[in-house]
C-alpha positions in Angstrom: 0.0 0.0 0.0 1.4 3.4 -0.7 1.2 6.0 2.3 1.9 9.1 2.9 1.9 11.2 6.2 2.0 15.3 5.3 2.6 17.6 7.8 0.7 21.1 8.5 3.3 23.4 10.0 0.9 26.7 10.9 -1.4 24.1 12.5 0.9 21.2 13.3 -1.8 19.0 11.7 -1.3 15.7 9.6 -2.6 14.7 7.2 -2.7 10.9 5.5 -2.7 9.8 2.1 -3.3 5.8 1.7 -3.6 4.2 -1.9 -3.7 0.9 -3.2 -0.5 0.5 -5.6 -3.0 -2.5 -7.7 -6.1 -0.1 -8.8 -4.7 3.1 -7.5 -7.8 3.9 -5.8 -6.9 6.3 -2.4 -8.2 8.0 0.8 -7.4 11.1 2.8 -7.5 11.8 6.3 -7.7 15.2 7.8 -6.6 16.9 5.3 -5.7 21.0 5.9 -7.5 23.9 3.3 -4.0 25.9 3.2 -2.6 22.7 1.7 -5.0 22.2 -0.6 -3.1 22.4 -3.1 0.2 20.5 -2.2 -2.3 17.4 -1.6 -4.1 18.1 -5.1 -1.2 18.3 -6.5 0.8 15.1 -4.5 -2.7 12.9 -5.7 -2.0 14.0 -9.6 1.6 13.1 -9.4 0.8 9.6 -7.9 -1.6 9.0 -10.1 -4.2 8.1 -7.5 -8.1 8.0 -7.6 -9.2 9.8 -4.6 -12.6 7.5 -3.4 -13.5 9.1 0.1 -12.2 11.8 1.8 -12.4 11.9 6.1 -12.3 14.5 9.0 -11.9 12.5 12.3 -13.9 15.3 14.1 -15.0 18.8 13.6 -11.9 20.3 14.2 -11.4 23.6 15.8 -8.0 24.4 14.9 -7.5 24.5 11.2 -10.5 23.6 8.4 -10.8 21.1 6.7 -10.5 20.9 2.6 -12.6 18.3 2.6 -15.8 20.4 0.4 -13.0 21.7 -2.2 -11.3 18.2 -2.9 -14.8 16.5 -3.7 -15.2 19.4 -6.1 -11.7 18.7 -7.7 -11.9 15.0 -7.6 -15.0 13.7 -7.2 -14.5 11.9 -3.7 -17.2 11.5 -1.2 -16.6 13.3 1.7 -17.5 11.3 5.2 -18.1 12.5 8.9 -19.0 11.0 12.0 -23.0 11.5 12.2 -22.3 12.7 15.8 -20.6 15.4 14.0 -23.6 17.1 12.3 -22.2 18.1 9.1 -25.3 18.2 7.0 -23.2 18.8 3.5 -20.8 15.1 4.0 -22.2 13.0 1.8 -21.5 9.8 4.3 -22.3 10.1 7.9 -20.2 7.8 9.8 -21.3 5.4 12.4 -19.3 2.8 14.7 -17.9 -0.5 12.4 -18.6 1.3 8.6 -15.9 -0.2 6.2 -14.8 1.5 3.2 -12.5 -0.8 0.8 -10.3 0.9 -1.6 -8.6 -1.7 -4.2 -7.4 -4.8 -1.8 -7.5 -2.7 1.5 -10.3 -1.5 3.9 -10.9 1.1 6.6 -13.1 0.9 9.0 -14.5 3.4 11.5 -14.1 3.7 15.5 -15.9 6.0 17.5 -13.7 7.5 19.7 -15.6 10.4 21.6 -14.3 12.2 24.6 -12.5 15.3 22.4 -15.3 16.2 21.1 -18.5 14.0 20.7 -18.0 13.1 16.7 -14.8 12.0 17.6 -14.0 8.7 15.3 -10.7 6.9 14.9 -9.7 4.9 10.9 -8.3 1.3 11.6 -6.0 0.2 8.2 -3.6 -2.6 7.4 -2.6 -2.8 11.3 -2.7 0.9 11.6 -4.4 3.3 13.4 -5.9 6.9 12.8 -6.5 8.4 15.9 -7.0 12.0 15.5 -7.0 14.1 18.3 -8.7 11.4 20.5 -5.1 9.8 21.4 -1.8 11.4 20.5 1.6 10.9 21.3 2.1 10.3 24.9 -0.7 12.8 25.2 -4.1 13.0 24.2 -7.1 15.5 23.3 -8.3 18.2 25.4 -11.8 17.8 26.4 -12.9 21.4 27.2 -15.4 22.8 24.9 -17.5 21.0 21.5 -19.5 18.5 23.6 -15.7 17.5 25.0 -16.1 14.5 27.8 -12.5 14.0 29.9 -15.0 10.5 31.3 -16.3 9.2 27.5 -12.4 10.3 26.3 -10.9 7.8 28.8 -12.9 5.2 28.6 -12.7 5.7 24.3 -8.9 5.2 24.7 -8.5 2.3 27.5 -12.2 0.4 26.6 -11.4 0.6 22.6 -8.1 1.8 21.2 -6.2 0.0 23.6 -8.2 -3.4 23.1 -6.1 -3.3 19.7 -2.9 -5.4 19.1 -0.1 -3.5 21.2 1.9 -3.6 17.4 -0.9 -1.6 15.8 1.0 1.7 14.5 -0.5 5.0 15.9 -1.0 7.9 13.9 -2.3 11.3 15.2 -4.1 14.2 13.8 -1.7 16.2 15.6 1.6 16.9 17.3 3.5 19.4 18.4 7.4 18.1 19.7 8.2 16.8 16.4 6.9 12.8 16.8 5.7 11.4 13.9 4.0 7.9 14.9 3.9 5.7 18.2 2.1 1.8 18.4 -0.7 1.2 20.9 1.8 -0.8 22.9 3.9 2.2 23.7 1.2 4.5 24.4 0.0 2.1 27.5 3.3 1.6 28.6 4.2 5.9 28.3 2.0 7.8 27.9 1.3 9.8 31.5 -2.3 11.0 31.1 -3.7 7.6 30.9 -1.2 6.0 33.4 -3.4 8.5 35.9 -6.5 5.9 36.2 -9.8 7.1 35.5 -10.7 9.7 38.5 -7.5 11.5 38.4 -7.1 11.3 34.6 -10.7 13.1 34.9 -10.1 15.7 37.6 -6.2 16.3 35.3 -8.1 17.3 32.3 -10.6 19.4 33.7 -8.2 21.3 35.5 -6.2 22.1 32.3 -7.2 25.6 31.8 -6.4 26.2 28.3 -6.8 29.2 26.1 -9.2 28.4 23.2 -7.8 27.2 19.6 -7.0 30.7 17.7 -9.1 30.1 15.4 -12.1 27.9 16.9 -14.6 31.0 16.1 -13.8 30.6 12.6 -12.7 27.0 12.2 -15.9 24.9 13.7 -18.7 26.8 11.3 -15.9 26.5 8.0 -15.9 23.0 9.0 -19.7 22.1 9.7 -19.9 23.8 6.1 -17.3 20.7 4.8 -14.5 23.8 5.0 -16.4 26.3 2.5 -17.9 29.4 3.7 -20.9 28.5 6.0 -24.1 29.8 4.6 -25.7 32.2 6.5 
Protein backbone atom coordinates (compact mmCIF):
# COMPACT_ATOMS: atom_id res chain seq x y z
CA UNK A 1 0.00 0.00 0.00
CA UNK A 2 1.42 3.45 -0.74
CA UNK A 3 1.19 5.97 2.26
CA UNK A 4 1.93 9.10 2.93
CA UNK A 5 1.88 11.18 6.22
CA UNK A 6 2.04 15.35 5.32
CA UNK A 7 2.63 17.57 7.76
CA UNK A 8 0.69 21.12 8.51
CA UNK A 9 3.29 23.37 9.96
CA UNK A 10 0.90 26.65 10.87
CA UNK A 11 -1.38 24.07 12.47
CA UNK A 12 0.91 21.17 13.34
CA UNK A 13 -1.82 18.98 11.66
CA UNK A 14 -1.28 15.67 9.56
CA UNK A 15 -2.59 14.74 7.16
CA UNK A 16 -2.68 10.92 5.49
CA UNK A 17 -2.74 9.80 2.06
CA UNK A 18 -3.29 5.77 1.67
CA UNK A 19 -3.60 4.25 -1.95
CA UNK A 20 -3.72 0.94 -3.24
CA UNK A 21 -0.53 0.55 -5.55
CA UNK A 22 -3.00 -2.53 -7.73
CA UNK A 23 -6.08 -0.11 -8.77
CA UNK A 24 -4.68 3.07 -7.52
CA UNK A 25 -7.81 3.94 -5.78
CA UNK A 26 -6.91 6.26 -2.38
CA UNK A 27 -8.17 8.02 0.78
CA UNK A 28 -7.43 11.06 2.75
CA UNK A 29 -7.50 11.81 6.28
CA UNK A 30 -7.67 15.19 7.80
CA UNK A 31 -6.63 16.86 5.34
CA UNK A 32 -5.68 21.04 5.90
CA UNK A 33 -7.52 23.91 3.26
CA UNK A 34 -3.99 25.95 3.23
CA UNK A 35 -2.60 22.75 1.73
CA UNK A 36 -4.98 22.19 -0.58
CA UNK A 37 -3.15 22.42 -3.14
CA UNK A 38 0.22 20.52 -2.22
CA UNK A 39 -2.33 17.44 -1.59
CA UNK A 40 -4.14 18.08 -5.06
CA UNK A 41 -1.15 18.32 -6.50
CA UNK A 42 0.81 15.12 -4.49
CA UNK A 43 -2.68 12.91 -5.71
CA UNK A 44 -2.00 14.02 -9.59
CA UNK A 45 1.58 13.11 -9.43
CA UNK A 46 0.85 9.65 -7.86
CA UNK A 47 -1.60 8.99 -10.14
CA UNK A 48 -4.22 8.05 -7.51
CA UNK A 49 -8.13 8.05 -7.61
CA UNK A 50 -9.22 9.77 -4.58
CA UNK A 51 -12.65 7.51 -3.36
CA UNK A 52 -13.53 9.10 0.09
CA UNK A 53 -12.23 11.78 1.78
CA UNK A 54 -12.37 11.90 6.12
CA UNK A 55 -12.27 14.48 9.00
CA UNK A 56 -11.85 12.52 12.32
CA UNK A 57 -13.92 15.28 14.05
CA UNK A 58 -14.97 18.78 13.57
CA UNK A 59 -11.89 20.30 14.16
CA UNK A 60 -11.38 23.57 15.83
CA UNK A 61 -7.95 24.40 14.94
CA UNK A 62 -7.49 24.48 11.25
CA UNK A 63 -10.53 23.58 8.44
CA UNK A 64 -10.83 21.11 6.67
CA UNK A 65 -10.52 20.85 2.56
CA UNK A 66 -12.64 18.34 2.63
CA UNK A 67 -15.78 20.38 0.40
CA UNK A 68 -13.01 21.66 -2.15
CA UNK A 69 -11.27 18.17 -2.95
CA UNK A 70 -14.78 16.50 -3.75
CA UNK A 71 -15.16 19.36 -6.14
CA UNK A 72 -11.74 18.71 -7.67
CA UNK A 73 -11.90 15.04 -7.58
CA UNK A 74 -15.04 13.67 -7.20
CA UNK A 75 -14.53 11.94 -3.75
CA UNK A 76 -17.16 11.46 -1.18
CA UNK A 77 -16.63 13.30 1.73
CA UNK A 78 -17.46 11.28 5.20
CA UNK A 79 -18.09 12.52 8.87
CA UNK A 80 -18.98 11.00 11.98
CA UNK A 81 -23.05 11.49 12.23
CA UNK A 82 -22.27 12.70 15.84
CA UNK A 83 -20.59 15.40 14.00
CA UNK A 84 -23.57 17.07 12.28
CA UNK A 85 -22.22 18.07 9.06
CA UNK A 86 -25.29 18.19 7.01
CA UNK A 87 -23.17 18.84 3.51
CA UNK A 88 -20.79 15.13 4.01
CA UNK A 89 -22.19 13.04 1.77
CA UNK A 90 -21.46 9.80 4.29
CA UNK A 91 -22.26 10.11 7.94
CA UNK A 92 -20.20 7.82 9.79
CA UNK A 93 -21.31 5.41 12.35
CA UNK A 94 -19.33 2.79 14.70
CA UNK A 95 -17.91 -0.48 12.36
CA UNK A 96 -18.59 1.31 8.59
CA UNK A 97 -15.88 -0.20 6.17
CA UNK A 98 -14.81 1.50 3.17
CA UNK A 99 -12.54 -0.81 0.81
CA UNK A 100 -10.29 0.94 -1.56
CA UNK A 101 -8.63 -1.70 -4.19
CA UNK A 102 -7.42 -4.75 -1.78
CA UNK A 103 -7.52 -2.69 1.49
CA UNK A 104 -10.32 -1.46 3.87
CA UNK A 105 -10.94 1.12 6.60
CA UNK A 106 -13.11 0.85 8.98
CA UNK A 107 -14.47 3.36 11.52
CA UNK A 108 -14.07 3.66 15.54
CA UNK A 109 -15.94 6.03 17.53
CA UNK A 110 -13.73 7.48 19.74
CA UNK A 111 -15.61 10.43 21.64
CA UNK A 112 -14.26 12.18 24.60
CA UNK A 113 -12.45 15.30 22.45
CA UNK A 114 -15.34 16.17 21.08
CA UNK A 115 -18.53 14.04 20.70
CA UNK A 116 -17.99 13.05 16.67
CA UNK A 117 -14.80 12.00 17.59
CA UNK A 118 -13.95 8.74 15.30
CA UNK A 119 -10.72 6.87 14.89
CA UNK A 120 -9.67 4.89 10.87
CA UNK A 121 -8.29 1.27 11.60
CA UNK A 122 -6.01 0.19 8.20
CA UNK A 123 -3.60 -2.65 7.45
CA UNK A 124 -2.61 -2.78 11.29
CA UNK A 125 -2.65 0.92 11.61
CA UNK A 126 -4.42 3.33 13.43
CA UNK A 127 -5.87 6.94 12.81
CA UNK A 128 -6.53 8.43 15.93
CA UNK A 129 -7.02 11.98 15.47
CA UNK A 130 -6.99 14.08 18.34
CA UNK A 131 -8.73 11.36 20.54
CA UNK A 132 -5.07 9.79 21.43
CA UNK A 133 -1.76 11.37 20.46
CA UNK A 134 1.59 10.86 21.30
CA UNK A 135 2.10 10.35 24.89
CA UNK A 136 -0.71 12.81 25.23
CA UNK A 137 -4.11 12.99 24.20
CA UNK A 138 -7.13 15.52 23.31
CA UNK A 139 -8.31 18.16 25.43
CA UNK A 140 -11.81 17.83 26.38
CA UNK A 141 -12.89 21.37 27.20
CA UNK A 142 -15.41 22.82 24.87
CA UNK A 143 -17.46 21.01 21.47
CA UNK A 144 -19.47 18.47 23.57
CA UNK A 145 -15.74 17.52 24.96
CA UNK A 146 -16.10 14.53 27.82
CA UNK A 147 -12.48 13.95 29.94
CA UNK A 148 -15.01 10.54 31.27
CA UNK A 149 -16.30 9.23 27.55
CA UNK A 150 -12.36 10.32 26.27
CA UNK A 151 -10.94 7.80 28.78
CA UNK A 152 -12.92 5.25 28.56
CA UNK A 153 -12.66 5.69 24.29
CA UNK A 154 -8.94 5.24 24.71
CA UNK A 155 -8.54 2.27 27.47
CA UNK A 156 -12.20 0.37 26.60
CA UNK A 157 -11.42 0.62 22.55
CA UNK A 158 -8.06 1.76 21.24
CA UNK A 159 -6.20 -0.02 23.59
CA UNK A 160 -8.16 -3.44 23.06
CA UNK A 161 -6.11 -3.34 19.66
CA UNK A 162 -2.89 -5.36 19.05
CA UNK A 163 -0.10 -3.47 21.15
CA UNK A 164 1.89 -3.56 17.43
CA UNK A 165 -0.90 -1.62 15.81
CA UNK A 166 1.02 1.73 14.51
CA UNK A 167 -0.51 5.00 15.94
CA UNK A 168 -0.98 7.94 13.86
CA UNK A 169 -2.34 11.32 15.17
CA UNK A 170 -4.11 14.15 13.80
CA UNK A 171 -1.72 16.19 15.61
CA UNK A 172 1.62 16.91 17.27
CA UNK A 173 3.51 19.40 18.41
CA UNK A 174 7.37 18.06 19.68
CA UNK A 175 8.16 16.77 16.35
CA UNK A 176 6.87 12.84 16.81
CA UNK A 177 5.70 11.42 13.91
CA UNK A 178 4.02 7.87 14.89
CA UNK A 179 3.89 5.74 18.23
CA UNK A 180 2.10 1.81 18.40
CA UNK A 181 -0.65 1.23 20.94
CA UNK A 182 1.80 -0.77 22.95
CA UNK A 183 3.91 2.22 23.66
CA UNK A 184 1.24 4.54 24.45
CA UNK A 185 0.04 2.08 27.47
CA UNK A 186 3.27 1.61 28.62
CA UNK A 187 4.15 5.89 28.32
CA UNK A 188 1.96 7.81 27.88
CA UNK A 189 1.32 9.76 31.46
CA UNK A 190 -2.33 11.02 31.12
CA UNK A 191 -3.73 7.56 30.95
CA UNK A 192 -1.20 6.00 33.44
CA UNK A 193 -3.39 8.46 35.87
CA UNK A 194 -6.55 5.92 36.23
CA UNK A 195 -9.83 7.05 35.53
CA UNK A 196 -10.73 9.71 38.47
CA UNK A 197 -7.51 11.54 38.42
CA UNK A 198 -7.05 11.25 34.64
CA UNK A 199 -10.66 13.13 34.90
CA UNK A 200 -10.07 15.66 37.55
CA UNK A 201 -6.23 16.34 35.27
CA UNK A 202 -8.05 17.34 32.32
CA UNK A 203 -10.63 19.43 33.72
CA UNK A 204 -8.23 21.33 35.54
CA UNK A 205 -6.24 22.14 32.34
CA UNK A 206 -7.20 25.56 31.81
CA UNK A 207 -6.43 26.15 28.33
CA UNK A 208 -6.76 29.24 26.09
CA UNK A 209 -9.18 28.41 23.22
CA UNK A 210 -7.77 27.18 19.63
CA UNK A 211 -7.03 30.74 17.67
CA UNK A 212 -9.06 30.10 15.40
CA UNK A 213 -12.07 27.91 16.88
CA UNK A 214 -14.56 31.00 16.15
CA UNK A 215 -13.78 30.65 12.61
CA UNK A 216 -12.70 27.03 12.24
CA UNK A 217 -15.85 24.91 13.72
CA UNK A 218 -18.69 26.81 11.27
CA UNK A 219 -15.88 26.50 7.96
CA UNK A 220 -15.94 23.03 9.01
CA UNK A 221 -19.74 22.09 9.69
CA UNK A 222 -19.89 23.76 6.07
CA UNK A 223 -17.33 20.72 4.82
CA UNK A 224 -14.53 23.80 4.96
CA UNK A 225 -16.44 26.30 2.53
CA UNK A 226 -17.85 29.43 3.68
CA UNK A 227 -20.95 28.46 5.96
CA UNK A 228 -24.13 29.81 4.55
CA UNK A 229 -25.73 32.25 6.55
Amino acid sequence: MLFRQLFDQDTWTYTYLLADEGTHEAVIIDPVDTQLDRDVKLIKELGVNLLYGFDTHVHADHITSLGHLRDVTGCKTCVSVHGEVECSDIQLHEGDTFKFGKNQIRVLETPGHTNGCLSFICDGMVFTGDSLLIRGCGRTDFQQGSAASLYDSITKKLFTLPDETVVYPSHDYKGMTVSTIGEEKRLNPRLALGRDDFITFMNALDLPNPKRIHEAVPANLACGKEAQV
